[in-house]
N, C-alpha and C positions, 0 to 999 in steps of 0.2 A: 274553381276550375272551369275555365270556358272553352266546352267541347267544341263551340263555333270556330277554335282558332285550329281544328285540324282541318286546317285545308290546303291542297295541292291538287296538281295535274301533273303532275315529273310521274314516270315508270316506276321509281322506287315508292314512291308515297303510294300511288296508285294500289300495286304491289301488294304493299305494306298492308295496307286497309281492306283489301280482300280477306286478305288472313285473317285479321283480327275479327273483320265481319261473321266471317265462318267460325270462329271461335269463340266468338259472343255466343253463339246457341248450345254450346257443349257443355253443360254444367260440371264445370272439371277444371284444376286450376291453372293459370297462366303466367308463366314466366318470361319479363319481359325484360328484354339487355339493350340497353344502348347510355351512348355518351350523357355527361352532364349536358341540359337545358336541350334535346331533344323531344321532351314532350312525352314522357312517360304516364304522367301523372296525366295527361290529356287522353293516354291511348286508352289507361286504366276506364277513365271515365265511359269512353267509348264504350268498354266491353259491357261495363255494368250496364249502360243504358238500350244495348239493343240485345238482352239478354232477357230470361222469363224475370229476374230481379230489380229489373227497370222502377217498380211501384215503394221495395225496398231501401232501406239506409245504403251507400254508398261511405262507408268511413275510413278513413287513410292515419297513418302512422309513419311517420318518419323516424326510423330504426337508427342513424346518427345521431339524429339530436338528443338520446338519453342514454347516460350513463347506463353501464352495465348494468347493476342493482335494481335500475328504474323499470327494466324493460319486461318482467313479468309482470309486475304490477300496472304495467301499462297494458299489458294484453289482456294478461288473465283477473284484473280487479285485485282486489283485496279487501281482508273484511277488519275491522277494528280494531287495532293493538297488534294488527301483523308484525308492525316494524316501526322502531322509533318514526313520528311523524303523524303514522297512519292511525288520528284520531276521531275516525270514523267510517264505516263499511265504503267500499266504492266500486263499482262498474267496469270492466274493463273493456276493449276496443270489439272485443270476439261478443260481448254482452249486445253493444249496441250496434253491430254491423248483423244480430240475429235477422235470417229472412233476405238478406242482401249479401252485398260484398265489401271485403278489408282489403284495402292496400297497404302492402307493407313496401314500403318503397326502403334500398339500401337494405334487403335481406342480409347481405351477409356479414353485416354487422354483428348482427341477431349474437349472440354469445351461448354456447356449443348447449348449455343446461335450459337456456330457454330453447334450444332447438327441437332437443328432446320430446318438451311439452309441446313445441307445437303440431312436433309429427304426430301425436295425440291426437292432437282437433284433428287436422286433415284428413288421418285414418277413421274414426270413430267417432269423431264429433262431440269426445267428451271434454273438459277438463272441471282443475278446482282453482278456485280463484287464494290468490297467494294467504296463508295462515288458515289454510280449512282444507277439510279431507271431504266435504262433501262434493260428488259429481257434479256440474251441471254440463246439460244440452246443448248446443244451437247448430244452427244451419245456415253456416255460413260459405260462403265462395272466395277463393284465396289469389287474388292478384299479387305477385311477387314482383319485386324491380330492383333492377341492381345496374352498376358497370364497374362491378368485378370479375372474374372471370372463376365462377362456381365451381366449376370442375377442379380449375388447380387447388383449390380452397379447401376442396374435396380429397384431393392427393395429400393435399399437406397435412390432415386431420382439422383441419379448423372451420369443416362444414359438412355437417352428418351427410353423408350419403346416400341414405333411403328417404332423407327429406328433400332431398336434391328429385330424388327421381320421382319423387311423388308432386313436388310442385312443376315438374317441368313433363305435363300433360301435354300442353303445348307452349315451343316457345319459338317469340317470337322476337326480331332482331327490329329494333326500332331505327328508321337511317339518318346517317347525320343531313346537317343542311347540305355539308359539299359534295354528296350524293341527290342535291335534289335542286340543283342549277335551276331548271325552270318554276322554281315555286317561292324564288328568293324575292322576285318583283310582285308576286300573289302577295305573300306573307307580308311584304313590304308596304304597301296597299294601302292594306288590312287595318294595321300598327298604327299607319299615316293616318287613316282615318279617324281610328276612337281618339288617336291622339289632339286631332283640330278640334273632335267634335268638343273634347272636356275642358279645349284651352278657350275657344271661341265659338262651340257651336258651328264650326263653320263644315266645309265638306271636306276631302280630303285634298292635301295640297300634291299640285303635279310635280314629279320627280325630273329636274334637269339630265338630259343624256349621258352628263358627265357621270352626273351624282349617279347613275345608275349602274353605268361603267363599274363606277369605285365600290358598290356593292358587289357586283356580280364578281366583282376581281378578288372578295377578300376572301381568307382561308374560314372563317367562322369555327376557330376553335371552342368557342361557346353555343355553337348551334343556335335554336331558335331564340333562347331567351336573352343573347347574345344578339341578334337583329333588332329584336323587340327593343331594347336601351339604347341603340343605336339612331334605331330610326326614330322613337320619340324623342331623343335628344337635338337629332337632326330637323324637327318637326319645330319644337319647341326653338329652336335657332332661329327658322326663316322665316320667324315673327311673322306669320301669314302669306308670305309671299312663295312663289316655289323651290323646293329644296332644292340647293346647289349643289354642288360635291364641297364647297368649302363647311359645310355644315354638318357634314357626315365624318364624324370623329370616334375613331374607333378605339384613343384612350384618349380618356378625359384629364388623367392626370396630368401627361402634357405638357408643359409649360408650354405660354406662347414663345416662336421662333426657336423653339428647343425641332432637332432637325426628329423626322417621324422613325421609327426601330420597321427593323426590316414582318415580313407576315410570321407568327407565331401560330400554324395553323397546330393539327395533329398528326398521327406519324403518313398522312396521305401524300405531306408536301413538304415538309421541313424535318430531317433527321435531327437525334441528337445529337449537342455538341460532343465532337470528333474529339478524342484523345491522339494527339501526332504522336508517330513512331512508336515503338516495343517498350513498354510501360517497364522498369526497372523493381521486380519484384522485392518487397521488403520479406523479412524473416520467413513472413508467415501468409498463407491466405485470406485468413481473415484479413489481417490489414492490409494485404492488396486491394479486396472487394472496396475497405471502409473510405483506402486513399481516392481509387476511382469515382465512389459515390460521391465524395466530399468536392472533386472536380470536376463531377458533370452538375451537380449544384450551384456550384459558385458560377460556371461557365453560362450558364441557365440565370440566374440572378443575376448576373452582371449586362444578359442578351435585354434582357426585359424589366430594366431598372427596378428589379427587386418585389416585380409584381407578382406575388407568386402564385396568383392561379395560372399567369401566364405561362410562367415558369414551371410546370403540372405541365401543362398541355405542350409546352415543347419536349419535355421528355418523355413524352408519353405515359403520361402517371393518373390517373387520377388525383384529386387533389388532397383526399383523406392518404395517399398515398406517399406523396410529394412532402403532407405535414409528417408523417411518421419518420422519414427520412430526416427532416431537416430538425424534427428533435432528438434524433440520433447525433446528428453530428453538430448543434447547435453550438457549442464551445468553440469546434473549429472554426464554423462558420462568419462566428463573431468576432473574429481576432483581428 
């Protein structure tokens, strides 16, 4: 994580960064919400670094990427013969973030029985690591991240409530790029630079007016990390010389002379596809919901040649959101 790449001068970053600075000193946890490739995982870093745990572990956890089963044992350890596998005592994430801070980025993954345990730590600072009833300690500091929306998660039963209010000490709204206009040419820069530096050492190459244009123009449904691929691809293109706009490609899939799909931003500037006229209800509800879903999908795949985070981000979905849909109706979809 390289905390150098929070930088801005736009009102919202500005903004933004006051909070969290003010929040770094409050030893108390922080829940932070915003889009895919905003930079959570950068803000996280921030907090821990100008915080009294600055000298401590700093350790992160990505709550998606492990199966339901995996994710006590990723937190809380486990001791020898816990569970088919576990052929030897092991550490979990709360073990070696003791003295510092855990980021558990994609909380609300988390599955309702590890929630439980974790309102545990947060309150009392105890647990046991999975196949043992012995207590253990630590003092740890609890950065949360997600872009689900808690609350509703919280209505629906499928996110403990006291764990909600106890991680959300402060929270704080992370802003997308298309909220931070003047920090697109900073960020861009930046990108341009490490990028010359690793291909040729050289400085950063100067961005044609055009080329800048067609940044400043686009919707960045991917936010920062969504620039960053862009612009070192654009970097990486003008083979040393200054970036064009013809070099600034914002799907690489592409084919040449295949004509470019219109902006795929999020719901700031592109709604989703429209259902014309009074939808002709079948039997039942449910299979209204399932037919509608099925056709703002396909409408959606068909906008964004089947790209489907693109396809996410024009329906306003996140994309673990976007996949649960589309394996719901996967059979239609395939037909």
């Amino acid at each position: 994580m390289r905390v150098e790449e929070a930088i801005g001068r736009s009102e919202a970053f500005l903004a933004f960064t006051e909070r969290l600075s003010r929040a770094a000193a409050v030893d108390r946890p922080v829940l932070l919400i915003g889009e895919r490739g905003t930079g959570k995982e950068l803000a996280a870093a921030k907090l821990h670094y100008l915080s009294r745990r600055w000298e401590g572990s700093l350790v992160a956890l990505n709550c998606a990427a492990l199966s339901p089963s995996l994710v006590e044992a990723e937190l809380f350890g486990h001791e020898q013969g816990a569970f088919t596998g576990a052929s030897r005592e092991r550490a979990g994430r709360f073990e070696a973030a003791d003295g510092g801070t855990l980021l558990l980025d994609e909380i609300g993954l988390v599955p309702l029985e590890a929630q439980e345990k974790l309102l545990r730590v947060v309150e009392y600072g105890t647990f046991e690591r999975v196949g043992s009833s012995r207590p253990m300690r630590v003092d740890v500091r609890i950065v949360a991240a997600t872009n689900a929306d808690l609350p509703a998660l919280a209505r629906a039963g499928r996110f403990k409530e006291d764990l909600l209010d106890r991680l959300a000490f402060e929270v704080l709204h992370v802003p997308p790029l298309r909220e931070r206009q003047e920090d697109i040419a900073i960020l861009a820069g930046h990108f341009a630079g490490r990028m010359a530096r690793e291909l040729r050492g050289d400085a950063a190459p100067e961005f044609t007016p055009e080329a800048r244009a067609k940044l400043d123009a686009h919707p960045w449904p991917g936010n920062i990390r969504e620039l960053k691929n862009v612009v070192e691809r654009a970097v990486h293109r003008a083979d040393g010389g200054p970036v064009g706009a013809d070099s600034v490609d914002f799907d690489p899939f592409r084919r040449p002379g295949e004509p470019v799909a219109g902006p795929t931003s999020g719901p700031s500037s592109v709604d989703p596809p429209a259902v014309s006229g009074r939808p002709t209800l079948p039997a039942s509800l449910p299979e209204a919901v399932a037919r509608l879903e099925i056709e703002a999908l396909q409408s959606a795949l068909r906008a964004t040649r089947h790209h489907q985070r693109k396809a996410a981000a024009l329906l306003g979905l996140s994309y673990h959101q976007f996949r649960g849909l589309y394996r719901k109706h996967a059979t239609q979809l395939e037909e």
